[in-house]
Backbone as CSV, one residue per row, in Angstrom:
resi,resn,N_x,N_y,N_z,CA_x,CA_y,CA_z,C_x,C_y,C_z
1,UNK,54.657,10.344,-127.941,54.586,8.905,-127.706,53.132,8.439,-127.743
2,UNK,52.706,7.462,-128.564,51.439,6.589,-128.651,51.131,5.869,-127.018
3,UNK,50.535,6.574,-126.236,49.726,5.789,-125.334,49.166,4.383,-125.457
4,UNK,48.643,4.285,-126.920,47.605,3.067,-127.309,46.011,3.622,-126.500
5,UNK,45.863,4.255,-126.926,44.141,4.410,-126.554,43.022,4.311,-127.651
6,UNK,43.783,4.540,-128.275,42.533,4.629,-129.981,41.824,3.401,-130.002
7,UNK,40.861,3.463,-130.035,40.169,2.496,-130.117,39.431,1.987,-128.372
8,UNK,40.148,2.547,-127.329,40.026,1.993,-126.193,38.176,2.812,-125.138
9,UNK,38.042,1.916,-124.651,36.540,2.589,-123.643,37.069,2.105,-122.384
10,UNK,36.852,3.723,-121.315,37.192,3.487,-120.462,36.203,3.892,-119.198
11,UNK,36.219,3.394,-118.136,34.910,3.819,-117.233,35.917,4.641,-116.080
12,UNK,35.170,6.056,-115.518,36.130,6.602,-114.602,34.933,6.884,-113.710
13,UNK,35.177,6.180,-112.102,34.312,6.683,-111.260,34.651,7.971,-110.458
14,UNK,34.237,8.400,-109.741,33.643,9.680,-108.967,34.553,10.658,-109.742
15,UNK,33.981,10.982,-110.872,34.015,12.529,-112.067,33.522,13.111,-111.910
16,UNK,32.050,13.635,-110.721,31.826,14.535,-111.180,32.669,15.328,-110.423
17,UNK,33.035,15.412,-109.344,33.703,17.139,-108.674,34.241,17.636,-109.602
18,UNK,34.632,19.245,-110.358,35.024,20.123,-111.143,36.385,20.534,-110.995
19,UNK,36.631,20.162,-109.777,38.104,19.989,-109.197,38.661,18.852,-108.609
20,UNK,38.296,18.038,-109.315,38.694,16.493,-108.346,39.681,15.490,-109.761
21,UNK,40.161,14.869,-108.947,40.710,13.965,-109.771,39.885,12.904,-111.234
22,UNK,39.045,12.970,-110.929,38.378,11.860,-111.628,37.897,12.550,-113.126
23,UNK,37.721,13.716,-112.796,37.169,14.938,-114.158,38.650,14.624,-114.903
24,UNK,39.831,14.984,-114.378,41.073,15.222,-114.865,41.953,13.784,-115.637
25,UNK,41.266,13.197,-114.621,41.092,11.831,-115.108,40.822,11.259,-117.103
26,UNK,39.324,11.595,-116.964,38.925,11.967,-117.903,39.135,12.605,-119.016
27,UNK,39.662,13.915,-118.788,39.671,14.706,-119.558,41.264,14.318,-120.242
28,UNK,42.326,13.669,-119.965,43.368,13.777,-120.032,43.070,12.115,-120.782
29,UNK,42.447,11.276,-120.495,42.292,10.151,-121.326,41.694,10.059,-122.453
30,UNK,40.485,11.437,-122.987,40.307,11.848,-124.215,41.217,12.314,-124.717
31,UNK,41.950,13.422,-124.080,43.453,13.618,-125.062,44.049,12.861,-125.305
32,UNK,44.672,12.165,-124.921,45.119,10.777,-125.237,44.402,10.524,-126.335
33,UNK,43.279,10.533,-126.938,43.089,9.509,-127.852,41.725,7.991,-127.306
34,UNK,41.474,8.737,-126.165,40.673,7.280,-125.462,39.032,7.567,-126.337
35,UNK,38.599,6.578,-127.348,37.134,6.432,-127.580,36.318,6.977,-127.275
36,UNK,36.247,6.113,-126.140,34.874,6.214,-125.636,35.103,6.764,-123.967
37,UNK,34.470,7.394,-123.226,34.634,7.448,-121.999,33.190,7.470,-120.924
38,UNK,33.135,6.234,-120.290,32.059,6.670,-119.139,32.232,7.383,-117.520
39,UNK,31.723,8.531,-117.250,32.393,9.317,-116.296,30.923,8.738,-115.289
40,UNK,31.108,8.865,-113.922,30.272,8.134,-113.223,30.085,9.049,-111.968
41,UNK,29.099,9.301,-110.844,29.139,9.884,-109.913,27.785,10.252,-109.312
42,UNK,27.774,10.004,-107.723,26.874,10.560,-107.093,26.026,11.928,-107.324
43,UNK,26.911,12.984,-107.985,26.934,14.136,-108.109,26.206,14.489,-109.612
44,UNK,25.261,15.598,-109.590,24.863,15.925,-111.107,25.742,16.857,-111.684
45,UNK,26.727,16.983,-111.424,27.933,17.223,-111.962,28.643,16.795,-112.824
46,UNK,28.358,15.572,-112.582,29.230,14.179,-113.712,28.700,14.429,-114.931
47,UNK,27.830,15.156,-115.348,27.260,16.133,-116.550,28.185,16.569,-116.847
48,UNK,28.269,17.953,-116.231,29.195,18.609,-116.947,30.947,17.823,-116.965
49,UNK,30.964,17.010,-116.749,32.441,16.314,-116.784,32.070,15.661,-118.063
50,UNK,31.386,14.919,-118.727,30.858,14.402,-119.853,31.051,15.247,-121.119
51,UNK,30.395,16.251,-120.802,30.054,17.920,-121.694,31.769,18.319,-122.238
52,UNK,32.549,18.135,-120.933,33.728,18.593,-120.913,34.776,17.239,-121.993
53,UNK,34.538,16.339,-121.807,34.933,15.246,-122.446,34.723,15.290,-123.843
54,UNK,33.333,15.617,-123.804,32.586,15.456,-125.447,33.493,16.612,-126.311
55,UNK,33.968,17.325,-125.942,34.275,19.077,-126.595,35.657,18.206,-127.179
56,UNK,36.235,17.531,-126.229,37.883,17.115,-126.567,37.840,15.898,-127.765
57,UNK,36.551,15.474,-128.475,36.250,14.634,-129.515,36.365,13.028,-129.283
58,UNK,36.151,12.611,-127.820,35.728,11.511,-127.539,34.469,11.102,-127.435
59,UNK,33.439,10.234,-127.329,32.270,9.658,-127.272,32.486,9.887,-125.618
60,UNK,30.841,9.916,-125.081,31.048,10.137,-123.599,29.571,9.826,-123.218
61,UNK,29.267,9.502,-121.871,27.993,9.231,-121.267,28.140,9.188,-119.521
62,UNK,27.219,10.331,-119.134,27.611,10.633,-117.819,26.147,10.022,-116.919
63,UNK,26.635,8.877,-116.124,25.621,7.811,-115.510,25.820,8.394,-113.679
64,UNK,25.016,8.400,-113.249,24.735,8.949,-111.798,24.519,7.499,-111.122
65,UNK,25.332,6.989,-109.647,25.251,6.307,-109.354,25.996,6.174,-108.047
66,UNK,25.600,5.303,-107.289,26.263,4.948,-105.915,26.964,3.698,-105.937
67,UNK,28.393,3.633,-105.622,29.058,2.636,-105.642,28.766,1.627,-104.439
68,UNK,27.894,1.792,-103.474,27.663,1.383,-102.306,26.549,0.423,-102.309
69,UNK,25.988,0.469,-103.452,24.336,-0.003,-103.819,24.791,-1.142,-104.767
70,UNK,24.675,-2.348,-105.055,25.315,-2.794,-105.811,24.146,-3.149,-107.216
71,UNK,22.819,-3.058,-106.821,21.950,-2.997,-108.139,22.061,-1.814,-108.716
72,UNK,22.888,-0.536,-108.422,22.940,0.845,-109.026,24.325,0.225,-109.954
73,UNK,25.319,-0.212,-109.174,26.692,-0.363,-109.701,26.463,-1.659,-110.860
74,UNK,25.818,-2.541,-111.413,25.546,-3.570,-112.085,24.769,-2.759,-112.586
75,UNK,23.937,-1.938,-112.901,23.039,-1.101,-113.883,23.719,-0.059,-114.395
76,UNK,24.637,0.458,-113.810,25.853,1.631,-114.169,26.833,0.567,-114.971
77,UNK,27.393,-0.421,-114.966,28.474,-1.279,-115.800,27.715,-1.483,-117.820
78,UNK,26.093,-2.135,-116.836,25.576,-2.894,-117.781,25.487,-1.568,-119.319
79,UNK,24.997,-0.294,-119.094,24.658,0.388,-119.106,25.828,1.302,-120.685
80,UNK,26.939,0.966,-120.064,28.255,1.291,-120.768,28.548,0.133,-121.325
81,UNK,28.269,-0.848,-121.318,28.122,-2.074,-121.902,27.238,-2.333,-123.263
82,UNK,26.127,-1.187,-123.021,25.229,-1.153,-123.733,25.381,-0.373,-125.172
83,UNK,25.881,0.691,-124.786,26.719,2.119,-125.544,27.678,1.936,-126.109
84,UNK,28.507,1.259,-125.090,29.993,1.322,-126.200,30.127,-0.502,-126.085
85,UNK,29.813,-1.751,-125.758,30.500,-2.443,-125.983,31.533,-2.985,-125.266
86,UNK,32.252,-2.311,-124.712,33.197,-3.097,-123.901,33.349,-1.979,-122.787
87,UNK,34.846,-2.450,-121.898,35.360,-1.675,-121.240,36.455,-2.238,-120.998
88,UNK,37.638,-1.492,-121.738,39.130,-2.148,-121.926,39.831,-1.458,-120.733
89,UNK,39.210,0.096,-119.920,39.916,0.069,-118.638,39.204,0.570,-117.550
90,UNK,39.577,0.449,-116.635,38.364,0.853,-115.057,38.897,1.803,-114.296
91,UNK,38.671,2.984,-113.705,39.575,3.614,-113.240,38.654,4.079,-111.572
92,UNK,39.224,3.389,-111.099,38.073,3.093,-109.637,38.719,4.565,-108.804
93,UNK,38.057,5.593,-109.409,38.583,6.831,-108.306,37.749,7.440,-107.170
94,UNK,36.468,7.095,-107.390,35.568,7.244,-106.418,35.771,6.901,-104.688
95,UNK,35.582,7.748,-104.060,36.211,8.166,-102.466,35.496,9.031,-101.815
96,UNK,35.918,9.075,-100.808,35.445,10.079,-99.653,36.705,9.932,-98.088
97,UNK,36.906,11.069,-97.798,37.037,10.701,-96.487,35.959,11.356,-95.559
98,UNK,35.395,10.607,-93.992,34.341,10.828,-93.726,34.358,11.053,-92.608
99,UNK,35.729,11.319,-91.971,35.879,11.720,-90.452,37.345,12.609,-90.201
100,UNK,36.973,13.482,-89.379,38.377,14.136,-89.071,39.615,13.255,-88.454
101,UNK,40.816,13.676,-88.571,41.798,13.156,-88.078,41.534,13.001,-86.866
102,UNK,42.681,12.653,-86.033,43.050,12.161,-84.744,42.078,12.571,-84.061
103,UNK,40.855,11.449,-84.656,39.739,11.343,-83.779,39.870,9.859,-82.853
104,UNK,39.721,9.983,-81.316,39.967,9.101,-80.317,39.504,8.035,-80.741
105,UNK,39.791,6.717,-81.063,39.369,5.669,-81.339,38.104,5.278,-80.469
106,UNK,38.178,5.354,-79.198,37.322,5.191,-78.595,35.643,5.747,-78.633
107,UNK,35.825,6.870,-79.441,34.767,7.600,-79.713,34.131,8.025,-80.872
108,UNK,35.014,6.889,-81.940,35.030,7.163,-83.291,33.024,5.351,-83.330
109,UNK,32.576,6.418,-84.206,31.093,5.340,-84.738,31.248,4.185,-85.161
110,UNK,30.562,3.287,-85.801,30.550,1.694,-85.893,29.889,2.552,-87.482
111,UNK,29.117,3.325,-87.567,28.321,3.935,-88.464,29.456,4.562,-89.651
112,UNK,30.484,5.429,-88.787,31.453,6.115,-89.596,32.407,4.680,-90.579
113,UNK,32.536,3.811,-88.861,33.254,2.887,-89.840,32.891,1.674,-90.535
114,UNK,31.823,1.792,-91.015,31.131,1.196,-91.932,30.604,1.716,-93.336
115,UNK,30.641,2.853,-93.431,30.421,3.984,-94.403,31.781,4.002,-95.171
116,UNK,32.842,4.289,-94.119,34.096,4.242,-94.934,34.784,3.352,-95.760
117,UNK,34.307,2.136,-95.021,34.918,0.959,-95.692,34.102,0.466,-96.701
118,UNK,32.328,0.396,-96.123,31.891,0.834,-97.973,31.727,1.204,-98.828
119,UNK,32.149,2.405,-98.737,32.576,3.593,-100.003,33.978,3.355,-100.532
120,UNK,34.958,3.259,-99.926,36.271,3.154,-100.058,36.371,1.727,-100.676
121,UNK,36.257,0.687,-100.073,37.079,-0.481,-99.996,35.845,-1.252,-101.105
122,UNK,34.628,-1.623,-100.459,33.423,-2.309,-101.013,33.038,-1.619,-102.115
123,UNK,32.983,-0.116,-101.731,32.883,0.554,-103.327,33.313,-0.224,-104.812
124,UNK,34.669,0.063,-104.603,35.596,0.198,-105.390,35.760,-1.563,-106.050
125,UNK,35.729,-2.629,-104.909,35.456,-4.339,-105.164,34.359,-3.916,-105.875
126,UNK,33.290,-3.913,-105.641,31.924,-3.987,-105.908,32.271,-3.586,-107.837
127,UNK,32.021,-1.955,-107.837,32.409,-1.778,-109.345,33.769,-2.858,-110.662
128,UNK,34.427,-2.943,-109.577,35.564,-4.048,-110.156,34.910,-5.512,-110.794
129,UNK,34.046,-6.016,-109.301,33.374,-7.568,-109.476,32.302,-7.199,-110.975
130,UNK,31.784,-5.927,-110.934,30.762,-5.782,-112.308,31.644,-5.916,-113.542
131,UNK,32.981,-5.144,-113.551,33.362,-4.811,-115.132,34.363,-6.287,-115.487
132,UNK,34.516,-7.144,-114.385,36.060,-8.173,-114.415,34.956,-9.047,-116.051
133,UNK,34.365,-9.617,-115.517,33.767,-10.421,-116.834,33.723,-10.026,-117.644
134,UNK,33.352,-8.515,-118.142,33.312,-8.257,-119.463,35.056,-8.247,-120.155
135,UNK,36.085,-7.751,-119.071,37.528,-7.825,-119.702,37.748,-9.518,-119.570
136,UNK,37.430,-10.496,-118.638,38.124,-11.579,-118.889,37.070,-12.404,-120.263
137,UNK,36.188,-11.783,-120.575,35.496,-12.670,-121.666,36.308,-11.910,-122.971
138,UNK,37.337,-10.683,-123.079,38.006,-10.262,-124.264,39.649,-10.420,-123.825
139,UNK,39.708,-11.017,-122.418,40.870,-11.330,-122.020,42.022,-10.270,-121.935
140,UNK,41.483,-9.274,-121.985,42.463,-7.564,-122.186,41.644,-6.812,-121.071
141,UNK,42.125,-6.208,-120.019,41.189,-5.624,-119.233,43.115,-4.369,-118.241
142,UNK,42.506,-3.202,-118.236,43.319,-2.634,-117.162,42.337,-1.971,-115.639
143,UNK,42.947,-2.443,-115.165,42.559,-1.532,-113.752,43.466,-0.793,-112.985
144,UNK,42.769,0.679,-112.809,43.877,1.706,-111.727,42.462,2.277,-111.045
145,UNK,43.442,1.674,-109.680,42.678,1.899,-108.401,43.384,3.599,-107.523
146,UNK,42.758,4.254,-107.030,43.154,5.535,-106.649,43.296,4.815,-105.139
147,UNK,44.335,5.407,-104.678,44.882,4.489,-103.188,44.667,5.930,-102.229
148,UNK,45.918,6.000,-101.602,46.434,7.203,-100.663,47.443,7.316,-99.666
149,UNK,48.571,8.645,-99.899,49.565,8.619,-99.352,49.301,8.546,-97.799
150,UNK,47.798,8.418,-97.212,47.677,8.307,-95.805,47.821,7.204,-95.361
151,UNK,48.109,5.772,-96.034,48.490,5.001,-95.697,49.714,4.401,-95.025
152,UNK,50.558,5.369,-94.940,51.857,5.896,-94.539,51.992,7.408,-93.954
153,UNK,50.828,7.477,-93.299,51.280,8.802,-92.746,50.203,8.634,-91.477
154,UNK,51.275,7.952,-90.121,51.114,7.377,-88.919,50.322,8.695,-87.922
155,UNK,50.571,10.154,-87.839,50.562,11.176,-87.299,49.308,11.463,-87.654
156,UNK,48.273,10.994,-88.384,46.935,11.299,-88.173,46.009,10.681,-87.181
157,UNK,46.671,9.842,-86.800,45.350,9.223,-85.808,45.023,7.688,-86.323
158,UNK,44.342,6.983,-85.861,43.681,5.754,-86.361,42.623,6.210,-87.016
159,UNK,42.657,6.300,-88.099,41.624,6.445,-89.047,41.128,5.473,-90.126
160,UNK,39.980,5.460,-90.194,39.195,4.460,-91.185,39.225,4.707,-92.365
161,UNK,39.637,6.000,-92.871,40.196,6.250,-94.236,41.400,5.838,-94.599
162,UNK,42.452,5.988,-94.070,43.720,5.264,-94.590,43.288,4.021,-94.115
163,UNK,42.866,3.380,-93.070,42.963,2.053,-92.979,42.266,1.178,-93.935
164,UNK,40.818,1.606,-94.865,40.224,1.331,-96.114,41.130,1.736,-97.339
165,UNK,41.926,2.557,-97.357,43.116,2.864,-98.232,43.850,1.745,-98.663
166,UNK,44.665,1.302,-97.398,45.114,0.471,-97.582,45.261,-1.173,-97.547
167,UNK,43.644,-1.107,-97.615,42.862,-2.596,-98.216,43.427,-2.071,-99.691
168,UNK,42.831,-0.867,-99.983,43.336,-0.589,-101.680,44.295,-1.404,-101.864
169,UNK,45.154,-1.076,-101.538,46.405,-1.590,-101.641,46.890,-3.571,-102.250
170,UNK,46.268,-3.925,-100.816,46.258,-5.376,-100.672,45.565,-6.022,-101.669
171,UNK,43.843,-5.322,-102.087,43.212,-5.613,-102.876,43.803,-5.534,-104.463
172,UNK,44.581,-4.657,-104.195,45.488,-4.281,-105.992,46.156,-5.681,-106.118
173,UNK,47.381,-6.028,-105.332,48.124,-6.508,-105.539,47.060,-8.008,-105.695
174,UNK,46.534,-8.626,-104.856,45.827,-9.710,-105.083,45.352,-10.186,-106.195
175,UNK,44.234,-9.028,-106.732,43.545,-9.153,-108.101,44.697,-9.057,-109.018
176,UNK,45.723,-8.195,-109.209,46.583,-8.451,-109.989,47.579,-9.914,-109.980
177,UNK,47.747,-10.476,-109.016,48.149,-11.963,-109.329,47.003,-12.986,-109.695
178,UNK,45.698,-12.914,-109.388,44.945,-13.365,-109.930,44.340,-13.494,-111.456
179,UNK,44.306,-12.320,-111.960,44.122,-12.031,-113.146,44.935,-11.632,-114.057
180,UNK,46.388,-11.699,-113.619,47.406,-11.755,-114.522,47.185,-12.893,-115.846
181,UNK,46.674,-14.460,-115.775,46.484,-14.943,-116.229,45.294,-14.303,-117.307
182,UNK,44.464,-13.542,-116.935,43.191,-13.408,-118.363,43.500,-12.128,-118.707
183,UNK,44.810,-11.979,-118.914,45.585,-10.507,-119.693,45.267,-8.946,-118.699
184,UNK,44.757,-9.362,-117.521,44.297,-7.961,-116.925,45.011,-7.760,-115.677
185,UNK,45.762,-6.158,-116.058,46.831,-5.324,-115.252,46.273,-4.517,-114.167
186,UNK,46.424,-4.345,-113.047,45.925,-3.937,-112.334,47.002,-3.270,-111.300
187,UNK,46.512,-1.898,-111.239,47.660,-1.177,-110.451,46.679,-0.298,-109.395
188,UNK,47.578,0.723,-108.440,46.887,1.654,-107.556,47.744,2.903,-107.942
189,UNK,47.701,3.860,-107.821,47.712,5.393,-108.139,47.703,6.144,-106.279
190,UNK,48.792,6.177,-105.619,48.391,7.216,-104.139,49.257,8.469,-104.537
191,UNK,47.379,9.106,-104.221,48.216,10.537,-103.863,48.111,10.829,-103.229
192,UNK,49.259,12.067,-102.864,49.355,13.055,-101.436,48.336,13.898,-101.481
193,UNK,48.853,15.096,-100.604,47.309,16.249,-100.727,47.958,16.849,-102.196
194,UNK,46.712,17.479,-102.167,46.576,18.312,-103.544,45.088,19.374,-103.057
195,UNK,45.300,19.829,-104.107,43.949,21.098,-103.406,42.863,20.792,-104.370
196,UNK,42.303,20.017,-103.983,40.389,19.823,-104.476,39.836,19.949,-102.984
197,UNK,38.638,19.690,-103.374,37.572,19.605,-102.578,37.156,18.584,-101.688
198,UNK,38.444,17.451,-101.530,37.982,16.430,-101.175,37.988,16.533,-100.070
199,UNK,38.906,17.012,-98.831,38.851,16.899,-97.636,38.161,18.284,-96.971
200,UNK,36.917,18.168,-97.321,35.953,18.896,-96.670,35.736,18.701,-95.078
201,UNK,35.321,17.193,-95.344,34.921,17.140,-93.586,36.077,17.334,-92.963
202,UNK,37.536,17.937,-92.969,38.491,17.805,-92.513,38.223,19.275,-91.296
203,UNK,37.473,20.077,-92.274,37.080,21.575,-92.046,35.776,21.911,-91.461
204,UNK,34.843,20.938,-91.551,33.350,21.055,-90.823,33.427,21.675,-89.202
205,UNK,32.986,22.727,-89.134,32.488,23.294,-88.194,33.584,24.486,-88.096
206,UNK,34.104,24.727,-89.111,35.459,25.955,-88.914,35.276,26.649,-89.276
207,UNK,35.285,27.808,-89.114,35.776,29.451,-90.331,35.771,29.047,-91.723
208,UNK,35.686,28.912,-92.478,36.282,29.212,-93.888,37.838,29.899,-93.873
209,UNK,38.912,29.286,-94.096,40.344,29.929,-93.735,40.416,30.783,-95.125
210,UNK,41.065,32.310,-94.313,41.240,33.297,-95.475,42.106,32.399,-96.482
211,UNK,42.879,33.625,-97.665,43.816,33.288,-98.893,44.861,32.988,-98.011
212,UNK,45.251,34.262,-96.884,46.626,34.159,-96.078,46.481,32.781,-95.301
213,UNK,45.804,32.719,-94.942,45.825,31.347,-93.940,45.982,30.123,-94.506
214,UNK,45.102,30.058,-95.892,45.510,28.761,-96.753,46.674,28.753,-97.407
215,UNK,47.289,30.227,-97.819,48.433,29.674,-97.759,49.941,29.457,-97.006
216,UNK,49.135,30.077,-95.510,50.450,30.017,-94.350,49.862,28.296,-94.273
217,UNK,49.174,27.943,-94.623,48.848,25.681,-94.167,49.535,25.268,-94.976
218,UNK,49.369,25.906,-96.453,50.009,25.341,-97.128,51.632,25.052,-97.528
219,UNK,52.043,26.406,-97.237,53.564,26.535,-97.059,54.289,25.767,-96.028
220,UNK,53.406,25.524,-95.137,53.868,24.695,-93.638,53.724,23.161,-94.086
221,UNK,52.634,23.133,-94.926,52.576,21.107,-95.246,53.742,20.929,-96.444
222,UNK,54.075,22.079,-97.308,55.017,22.122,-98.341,56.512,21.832,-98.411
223,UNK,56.630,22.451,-96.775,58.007,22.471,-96.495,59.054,21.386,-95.861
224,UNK,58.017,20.453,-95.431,58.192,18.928,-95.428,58.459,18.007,-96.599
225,UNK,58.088,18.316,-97.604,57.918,17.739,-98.915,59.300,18.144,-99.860
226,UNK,59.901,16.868,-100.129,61.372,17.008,-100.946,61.322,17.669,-101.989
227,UNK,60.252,17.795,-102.644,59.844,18.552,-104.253,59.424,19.538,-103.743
228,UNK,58.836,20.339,-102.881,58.857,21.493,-102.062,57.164,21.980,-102.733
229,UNK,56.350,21.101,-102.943,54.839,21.787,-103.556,53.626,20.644,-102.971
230,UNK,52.589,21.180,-103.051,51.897,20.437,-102.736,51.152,19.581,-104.716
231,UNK,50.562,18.563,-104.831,50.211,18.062,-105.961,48.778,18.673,-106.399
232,UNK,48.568,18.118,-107.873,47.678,19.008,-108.552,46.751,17.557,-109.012
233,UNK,45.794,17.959,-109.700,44.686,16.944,-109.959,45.514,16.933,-111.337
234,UNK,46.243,17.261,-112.174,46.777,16.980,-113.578,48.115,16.118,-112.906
235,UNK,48.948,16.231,-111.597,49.762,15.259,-111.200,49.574,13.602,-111.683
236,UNK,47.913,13.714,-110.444,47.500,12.640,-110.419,46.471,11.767,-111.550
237,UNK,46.220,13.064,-112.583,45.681,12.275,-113.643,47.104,11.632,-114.348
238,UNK,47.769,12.511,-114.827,49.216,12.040,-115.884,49.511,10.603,-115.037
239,UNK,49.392,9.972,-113.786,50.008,9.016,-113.143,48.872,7.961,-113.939
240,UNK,47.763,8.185,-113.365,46.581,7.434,-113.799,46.592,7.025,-115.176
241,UNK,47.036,8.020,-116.475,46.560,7.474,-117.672,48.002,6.716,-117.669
242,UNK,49.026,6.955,-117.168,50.112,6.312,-117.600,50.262,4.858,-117.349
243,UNK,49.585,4.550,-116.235,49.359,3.334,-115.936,48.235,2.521,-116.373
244,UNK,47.320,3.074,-117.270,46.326,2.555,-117.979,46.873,2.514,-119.449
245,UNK,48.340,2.913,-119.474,48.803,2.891,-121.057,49.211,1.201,-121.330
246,UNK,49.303,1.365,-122.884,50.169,0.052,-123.585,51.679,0.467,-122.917
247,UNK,51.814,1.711,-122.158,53.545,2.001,-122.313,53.838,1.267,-121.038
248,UNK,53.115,0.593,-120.094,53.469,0.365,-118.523,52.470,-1.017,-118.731
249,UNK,53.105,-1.852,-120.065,52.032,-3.150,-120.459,52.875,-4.217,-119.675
250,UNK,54.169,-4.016,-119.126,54.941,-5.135,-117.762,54.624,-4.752,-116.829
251,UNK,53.434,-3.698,-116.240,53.928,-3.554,-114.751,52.153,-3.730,-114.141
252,UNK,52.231,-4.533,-113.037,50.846,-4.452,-112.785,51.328,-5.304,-111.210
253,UNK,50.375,-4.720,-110.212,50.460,-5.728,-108.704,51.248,-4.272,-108.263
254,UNK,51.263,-3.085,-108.604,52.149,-2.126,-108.351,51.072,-0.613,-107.257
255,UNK,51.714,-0.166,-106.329,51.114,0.810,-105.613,52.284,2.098,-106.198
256,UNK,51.753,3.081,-107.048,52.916,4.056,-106.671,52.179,5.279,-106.416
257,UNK,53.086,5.803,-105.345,52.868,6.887,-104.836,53.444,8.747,-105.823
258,UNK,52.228,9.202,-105.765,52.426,10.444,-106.748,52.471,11.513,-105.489
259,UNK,53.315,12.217,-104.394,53.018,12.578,-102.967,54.136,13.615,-103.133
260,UNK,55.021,14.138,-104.385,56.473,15.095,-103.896,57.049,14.495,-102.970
261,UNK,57.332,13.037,-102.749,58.040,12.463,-101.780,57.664,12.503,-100.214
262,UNK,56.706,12.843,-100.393,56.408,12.769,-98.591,55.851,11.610,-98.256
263,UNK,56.053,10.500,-99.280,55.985,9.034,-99.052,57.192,8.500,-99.763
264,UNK,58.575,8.095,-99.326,58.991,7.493,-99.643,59.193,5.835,-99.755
């Protein structure tokens, strides 16, 4: 099946991790057929995610940048603007979570929760407010926002990560009734766990858990889950390009969850 990418440039933030969604991201939207691709990230990593892109016979340019800074994020847009010309889709995957769970509200920072919500929430606006003009001046523009199944999963605690999550959310659906009118689709992508690297600070100050132990956690978070596995970074890319396709050109204002059902 024709995706429709030929011809298409697409910007994917936080690519560089080697195991993270945003590489896979990438790499799965050059197969496809996607042009051009700008991979983006704090990390000098986002190199080799570029390197990795270039091999699969797309055009590629790997820009280092903080979504939090907004003269970095307007010099990172302009930049791919410069190279390729447009940007027909945005794929706002860039994240962090930055505090452990069922941490006491009472004792949780003003610092933590300000970090979270500007990485997460302001991040993600911020890069959006740079690329919206260049799609509403060609009137064709897609956006997929990376959300999270913690937005529905009450048993962690009050946390500032799902609760910036699910601004994602609100923020999807909004911009997508807004900009329905200048041809631009806008969806969110939540996933469940999956095994990257992302929830590090989850583990700060612990052991390193053996093979057996990661996978007695894992079998225990698995067995809750109707599809009986935990998800993969190729899960959550296949969700991502699918919703940046011509094939899902009616559906936009949409949150779906990619989780083996542990979000129904």
């Amino acid at each position: 099946m024709d995706l429709g990418f030929k011809g298409k440039t697409a910007l994917v933030t936080g690519a560089g991790s080697q195991v993270g969604f945003g590489k896979e991201i990438a790499l799965l939207l050059a197969k496809e057929g996607c042009d051009a691709i700008a991979v983006t990230d704090v990390i000098d990593d986002v190199k080799k995610t570029a390197e990795a892109v270039k091999k699969l016979g797309s055009k590629c340019i790997a820009i280092k940048a903080d979504i939090t800074k907004r003269n970095e994020v307007d010099a990172m847009v302009k930049k791919v603007i410069d190279e390729f010309g447009k940007i027909d889709i945005l794929c706002n995957v860039a994240g962090a979570i930055l505090h452990k769970d069922n941490t006491p509200l009472e004792v949780q920072q003003d610092e933590m929760w300000n970090r979270q919500i500007s990485l997460n929430l302001f991040g993600t606006m911020s890069v959006t407010r740079a690329v919206l003009p260049y799609m509403k001046e060609k009137k064709h523009g897609i956006i997929v926002n990376v959300g999270s199944g913690s937005t529905h999963q009450y048993s962690m605690g009050v946390g500032m990560y799902a609760i910036s999550k699910a601004a994602i959310d609100v923020f999807t659906k909004q911009l997508a009734f807004t900009e329905g009118g200048s041809g631009i689709r806008v969806n969110c992508v939540a996933p469940g766990p999956a095994p990257t690297n992302f929830g590090a600070i989850l583990r700060e100050g612990m052991p390193p858990p053996s093979p057996e132990m990661m996978k007695q956690m894992r079998d225990g978070m698995t067995k809750a889950f109707p599809l009986g596995r935990m998800g993969t970074a190729t899960d959550m890319a296949n969700a991502v390009v699918l919703m940046a396709s011509d094939v899902t050109s009616y559906i936009t204002g949409q949150v779906l969850h990619v989780s083996g059902g542990s979000v129904l």
